[in-house]
C-alpha positions in Angstrom: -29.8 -29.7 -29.4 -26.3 -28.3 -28.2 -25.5 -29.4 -24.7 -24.5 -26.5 -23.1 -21.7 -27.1 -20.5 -21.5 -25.3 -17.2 -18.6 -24.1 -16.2 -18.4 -22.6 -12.1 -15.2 -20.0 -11.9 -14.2 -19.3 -8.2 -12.5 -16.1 -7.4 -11.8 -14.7 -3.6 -9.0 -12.1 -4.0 -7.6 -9.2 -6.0 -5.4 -11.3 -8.7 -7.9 -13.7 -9.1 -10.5 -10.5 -9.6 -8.0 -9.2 -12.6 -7.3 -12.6 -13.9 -10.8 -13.9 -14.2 -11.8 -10.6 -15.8 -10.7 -11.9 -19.3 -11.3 -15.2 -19.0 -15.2 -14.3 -18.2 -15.2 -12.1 -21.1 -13.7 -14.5 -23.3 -16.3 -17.5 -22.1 -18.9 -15.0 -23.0 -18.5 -15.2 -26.8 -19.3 -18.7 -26.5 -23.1 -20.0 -26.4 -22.8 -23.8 -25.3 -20.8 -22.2 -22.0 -22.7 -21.2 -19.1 -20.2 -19.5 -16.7 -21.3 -19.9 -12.5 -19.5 -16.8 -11.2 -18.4 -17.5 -7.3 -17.2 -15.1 -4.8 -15.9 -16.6 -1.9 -15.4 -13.5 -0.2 -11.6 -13.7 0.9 -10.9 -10.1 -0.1 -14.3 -8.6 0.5 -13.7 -4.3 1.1 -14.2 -2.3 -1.5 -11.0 -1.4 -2.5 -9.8 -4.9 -2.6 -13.0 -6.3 -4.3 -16.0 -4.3 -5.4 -14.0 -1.9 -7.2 -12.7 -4.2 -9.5 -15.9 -5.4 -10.8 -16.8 -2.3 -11.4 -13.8 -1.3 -13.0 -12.9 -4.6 -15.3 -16.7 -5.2 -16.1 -16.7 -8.1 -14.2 -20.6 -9.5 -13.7 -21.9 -9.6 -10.3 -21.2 -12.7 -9.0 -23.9 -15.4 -8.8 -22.8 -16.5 -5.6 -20.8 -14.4 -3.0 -20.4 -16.9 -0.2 -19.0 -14.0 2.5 -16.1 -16.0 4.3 -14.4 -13.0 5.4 -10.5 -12.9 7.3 -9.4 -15.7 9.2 -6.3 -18.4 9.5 -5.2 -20.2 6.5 -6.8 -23.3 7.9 -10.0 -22.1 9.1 -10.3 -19.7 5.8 -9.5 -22.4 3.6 -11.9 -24.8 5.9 -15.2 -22.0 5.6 -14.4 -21.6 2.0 -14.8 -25.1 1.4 -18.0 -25.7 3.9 -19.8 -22.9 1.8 -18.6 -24.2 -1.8 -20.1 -27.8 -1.3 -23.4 -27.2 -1.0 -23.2 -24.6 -4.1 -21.9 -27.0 -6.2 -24.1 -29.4 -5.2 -26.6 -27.4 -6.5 -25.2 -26.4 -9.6 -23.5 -29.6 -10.5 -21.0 -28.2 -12.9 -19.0 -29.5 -15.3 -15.7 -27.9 -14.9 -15.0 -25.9 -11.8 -11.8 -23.0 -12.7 -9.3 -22.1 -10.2 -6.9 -19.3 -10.6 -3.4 -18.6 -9.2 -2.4 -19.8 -5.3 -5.0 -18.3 -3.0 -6.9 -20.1 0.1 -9.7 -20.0 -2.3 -7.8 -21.3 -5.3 -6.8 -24.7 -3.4 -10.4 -24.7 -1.2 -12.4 -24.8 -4.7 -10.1 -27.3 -6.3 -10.2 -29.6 -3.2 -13.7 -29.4 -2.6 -14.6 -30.2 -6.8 -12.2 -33.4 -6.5 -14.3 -34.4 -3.4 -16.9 -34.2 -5.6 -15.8 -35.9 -8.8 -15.9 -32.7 -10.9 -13.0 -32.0 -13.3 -10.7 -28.9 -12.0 -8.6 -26.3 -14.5 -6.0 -24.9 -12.6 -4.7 -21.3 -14.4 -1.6 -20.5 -13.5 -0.4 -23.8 -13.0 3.1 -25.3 -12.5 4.7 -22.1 -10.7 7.1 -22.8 -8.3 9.2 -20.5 -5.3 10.5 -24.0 -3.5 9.6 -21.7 -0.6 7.1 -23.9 1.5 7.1 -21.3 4.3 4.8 -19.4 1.9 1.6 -20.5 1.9 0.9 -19.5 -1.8 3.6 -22.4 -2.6 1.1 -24.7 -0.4 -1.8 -23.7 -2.7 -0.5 -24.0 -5.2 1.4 -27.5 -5.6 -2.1 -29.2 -3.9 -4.4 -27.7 -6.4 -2.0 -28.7 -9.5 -2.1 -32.3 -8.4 -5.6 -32.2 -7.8 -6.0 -30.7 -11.3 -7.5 -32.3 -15.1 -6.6 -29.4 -17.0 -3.1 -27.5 -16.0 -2.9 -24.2 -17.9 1.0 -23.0 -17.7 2.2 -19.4 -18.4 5.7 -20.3 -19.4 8.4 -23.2 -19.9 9.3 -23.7 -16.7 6.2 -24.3 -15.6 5.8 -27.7 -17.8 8.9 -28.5 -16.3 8.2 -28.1 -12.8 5.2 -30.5 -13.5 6.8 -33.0 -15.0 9.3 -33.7 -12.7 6.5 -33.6 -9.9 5.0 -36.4 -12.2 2.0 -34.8 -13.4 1.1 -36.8 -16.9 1.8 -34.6 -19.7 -1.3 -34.5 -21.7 -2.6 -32.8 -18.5 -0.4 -29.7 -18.8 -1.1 -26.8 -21.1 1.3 -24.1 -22.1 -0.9 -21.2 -22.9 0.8 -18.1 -21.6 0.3 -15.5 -19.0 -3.5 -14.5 -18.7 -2.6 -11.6 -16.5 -1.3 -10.0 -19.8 -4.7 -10.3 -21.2 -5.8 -8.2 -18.4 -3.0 -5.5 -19.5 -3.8 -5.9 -23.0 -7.3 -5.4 -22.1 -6.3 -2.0 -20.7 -4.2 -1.4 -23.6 -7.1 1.0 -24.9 -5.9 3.4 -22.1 -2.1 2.6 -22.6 0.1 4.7 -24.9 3.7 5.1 -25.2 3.8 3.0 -21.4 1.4 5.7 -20.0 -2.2 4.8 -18.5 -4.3 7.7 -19.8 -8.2 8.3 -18.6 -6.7 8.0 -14.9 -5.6 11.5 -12.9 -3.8 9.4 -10.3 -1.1 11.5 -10.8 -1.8 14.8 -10.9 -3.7 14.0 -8.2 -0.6 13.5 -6.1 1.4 16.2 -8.2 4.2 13.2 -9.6 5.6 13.5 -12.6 6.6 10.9 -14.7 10.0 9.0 -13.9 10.4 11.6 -10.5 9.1 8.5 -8.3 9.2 4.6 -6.9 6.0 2.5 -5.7 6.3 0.7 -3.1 4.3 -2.8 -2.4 4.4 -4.7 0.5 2.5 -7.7 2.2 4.0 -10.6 2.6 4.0 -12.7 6.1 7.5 -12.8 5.6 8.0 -9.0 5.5 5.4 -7.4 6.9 4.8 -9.7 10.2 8.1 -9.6 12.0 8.1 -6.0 13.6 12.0 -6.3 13.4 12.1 -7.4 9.9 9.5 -4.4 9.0 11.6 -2.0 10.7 14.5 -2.9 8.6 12.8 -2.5 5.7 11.1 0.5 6.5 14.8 2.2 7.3 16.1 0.8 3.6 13.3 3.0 2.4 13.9 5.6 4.4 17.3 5.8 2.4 15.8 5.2 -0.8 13.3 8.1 -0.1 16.4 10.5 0.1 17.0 10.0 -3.4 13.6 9.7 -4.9 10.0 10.1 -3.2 8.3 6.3 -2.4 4.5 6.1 -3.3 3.2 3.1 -1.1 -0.3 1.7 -2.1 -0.9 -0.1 1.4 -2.7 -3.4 1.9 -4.8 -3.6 4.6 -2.9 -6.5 6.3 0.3 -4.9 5.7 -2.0 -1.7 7.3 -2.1 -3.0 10.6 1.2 -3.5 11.4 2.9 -0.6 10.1 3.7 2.5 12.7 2.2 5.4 12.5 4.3 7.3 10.5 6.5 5.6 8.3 7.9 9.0 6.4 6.6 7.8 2.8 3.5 8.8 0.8 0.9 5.7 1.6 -2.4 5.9 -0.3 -4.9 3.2 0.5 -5.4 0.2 -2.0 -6.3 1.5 -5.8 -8.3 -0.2 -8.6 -6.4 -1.5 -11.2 -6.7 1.7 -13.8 -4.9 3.8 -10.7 -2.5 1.2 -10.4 -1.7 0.8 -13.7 -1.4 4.4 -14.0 1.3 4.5 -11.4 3.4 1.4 -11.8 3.4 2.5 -15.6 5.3 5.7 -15.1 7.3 5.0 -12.2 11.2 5.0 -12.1 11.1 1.4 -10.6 9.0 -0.7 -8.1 9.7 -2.1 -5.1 7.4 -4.8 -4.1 6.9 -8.7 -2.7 4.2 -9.1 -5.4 4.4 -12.1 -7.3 1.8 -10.4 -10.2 4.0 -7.3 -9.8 6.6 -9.0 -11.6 4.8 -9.8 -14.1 3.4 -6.8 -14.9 6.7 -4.7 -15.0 8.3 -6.4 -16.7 5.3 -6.1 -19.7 5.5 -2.1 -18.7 9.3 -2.8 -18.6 9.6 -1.1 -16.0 12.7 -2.0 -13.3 11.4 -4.0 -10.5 13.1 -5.1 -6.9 11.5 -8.0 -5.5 11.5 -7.9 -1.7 12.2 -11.8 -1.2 15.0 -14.5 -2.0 13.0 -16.6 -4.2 10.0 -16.1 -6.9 7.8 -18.0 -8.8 8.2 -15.7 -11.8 11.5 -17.0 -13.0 10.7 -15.5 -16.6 11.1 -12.3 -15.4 14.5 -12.4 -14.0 15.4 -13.7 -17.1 14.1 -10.6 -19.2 16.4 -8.9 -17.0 13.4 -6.4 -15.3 13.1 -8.0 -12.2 16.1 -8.5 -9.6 15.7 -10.3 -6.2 17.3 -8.6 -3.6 15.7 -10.5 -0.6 15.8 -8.1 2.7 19.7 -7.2 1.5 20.1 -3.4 2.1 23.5 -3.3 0.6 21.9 -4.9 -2.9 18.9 -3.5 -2.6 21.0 0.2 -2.5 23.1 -0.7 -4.7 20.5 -1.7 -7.5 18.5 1.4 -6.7 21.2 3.3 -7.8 22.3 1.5 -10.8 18.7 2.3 -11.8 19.0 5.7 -11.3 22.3 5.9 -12.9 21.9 3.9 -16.1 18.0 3.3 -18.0 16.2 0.2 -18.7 17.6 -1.6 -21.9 14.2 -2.1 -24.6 13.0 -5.7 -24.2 11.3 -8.0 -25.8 8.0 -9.1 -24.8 7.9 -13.0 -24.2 6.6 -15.4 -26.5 2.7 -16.1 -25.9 2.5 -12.6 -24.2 -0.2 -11.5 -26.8 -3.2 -11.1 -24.8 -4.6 -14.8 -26.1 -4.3 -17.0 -23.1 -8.1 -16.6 -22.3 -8.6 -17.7 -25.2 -6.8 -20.3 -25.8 -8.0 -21.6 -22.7 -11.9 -21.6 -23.4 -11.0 -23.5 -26.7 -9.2 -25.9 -24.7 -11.4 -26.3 -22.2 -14.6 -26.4 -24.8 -13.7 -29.9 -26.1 
């Protein structure tokens, strides 16, 4: 008789929510593997969680553990309270973590604690930015890791040098391009169709930017917002700003900030928009990733990223808090289009799988 293997995913916010979507579907083809679906309940309104089960056929969770808002510390700390007992229960054979959430590092830590072998997706990125607490997750969870499943080069070299052993560390690509890929059904000639986001807000292709903002480093500082918010006051005098808000980035904005803010979308919306902008402007780490598959121009809002691989493909600039560079790349934009890129190698929509095959040894 086939011993079937359990395998416990954790998820708690958006990018884990669009990241585990393929990797779920993939594990489904697969009948020795029993996937444990946990929610921690780090991003738990509807427009930052429910939606996108609905929308990317996620299955309802078999645990939603409810944590809520709080301090890294104490999140991370009420994540890990409610895990133990849950895998206790289900005693699992793998536990999956994805990207550098409080969740990501809470389930890792609290599987070690347990003796139960961790996959880490998303492994071996690096910002060398320790004030961001991403960073923090995400170099604890790698060394706490068995299987290290890394979306480009770099990445194998950042874990080398950290000393990780190498027949730990898997180069398997990017699975948030499965997730695109996934939506590629609805994607033609770099347009979203089956969404009326647009017409909706009367844009027409090319005639706007979108705007994404949340960071601690940007959003926090009233002083540092208000700088920002006057760059885009500038850039909204040459072409209109569409700004999805987060809700943390919600509370500290003014009241009005003179651009077009629409509350969070699901991912089809977002898609929809990002796809047919002019270019984005955002502190999104996924962001980066996914413009430059739509290869679409994108200003990161920071000095650093852990994306080097899309500076390289020459879609993404940093520009930091700079409102001279920022300007100035704005109009370069609007003065001279995109140059046709390749996709990377192993962007081809087969990290899930190649993961499951991995993992199902």
């Amino acid at each position: 008789m086939t011993h079937v293997k359990k395998f416990m995913i954790i998820v708690g916010a958006r990018p884990n929510f669009i990241k585990g979507a393929p990797l779920l579907q993939e594990i489904a083809k697969y009948q020795n593997i029993k996937p444990v679906l946990v929610h921690t309940g780090q991003h738990y309104d509807y427009k930052m969680s429910q939606i996108f089960f609905q929308e990317l056929a996620i299955p309802q969770p078999d645990y939603n553990l409810g944590v809520g808002s709080a301090s890294h510390a104490t999140q991370t700390a009420k994540i890990m309270l409610a895990l133990e007992p849950v895998m206790l229960e289900e005693k699992p054979d793998l536990v999956i973590v994805v990207g550098d959430v409080n969740s990501t590092l809470a389930g890792a830590l609290t599987a070690v604690k347990l003796q139960i072998p961790v996959a880490h997706i998303e492994a071996g990125l690096r910002s060398f930015d320790m004030a961001m607490p991403e960073e923090i997750n995400r170099r604890l969870t790698d060394h706490l890791s068995d299987f290290l499943f890394v979306s480009e080069d770099i990445g194998v070299k950042n874990l080398s040098r950290e000393g990780i052993v190498r027949n730990k560390i898997y180069l398997v690509g990017d699975i948030l391009i499965d997730a695109l890929q996934n939506e590629k059904r609805k994607v033609k000639n770099g347009k979203v169709k089956n969404t009326k986001i647009l017409s909706k807000f009367k844009l027409e292709p090319k005639s706007y930017a979108v705007l994404t903002l949340h960071r601690p480093a940007n959003v926090d500082n009233p002083k540092t917002l208000k700088k920002l918010l006057k760059i885009f006051a500038i850039i909204q005098k040459r072409v209109p700003i569409i700004f999805p808000v987060h809700p943390r980035t919600q509370k500290k904005l003014p009241p009005d900030t003179g651009l077009t803010c629409l509350a969070p979308l699901g991912y089809p919306d977002f898609l929809s928009l990002i796809s047919q902008a002019k270019f984005v402007l955002t502190d999104s780490g996924g962001l980066q990733t996914e413009t430059t598959f739509l290869k679409i121009p994108c200003l990161t809002l920071r000095e650093t990223t852990e994306k080097p691989l899309t500076v390289e493909q020459g879609t993404n600039i940093l520009c930091g808090q700079n409102q001279k560079k920022i300007i100035q790349e704005v109009d370069k934009i609007l003065n001279n289009p995109l140059k046709i890129i390749q996709s990377p190698k192993l962007w081809n929509g087969k990290t899930a799988q190649r993961i499951v095959k991995i993992l199902n040894y």
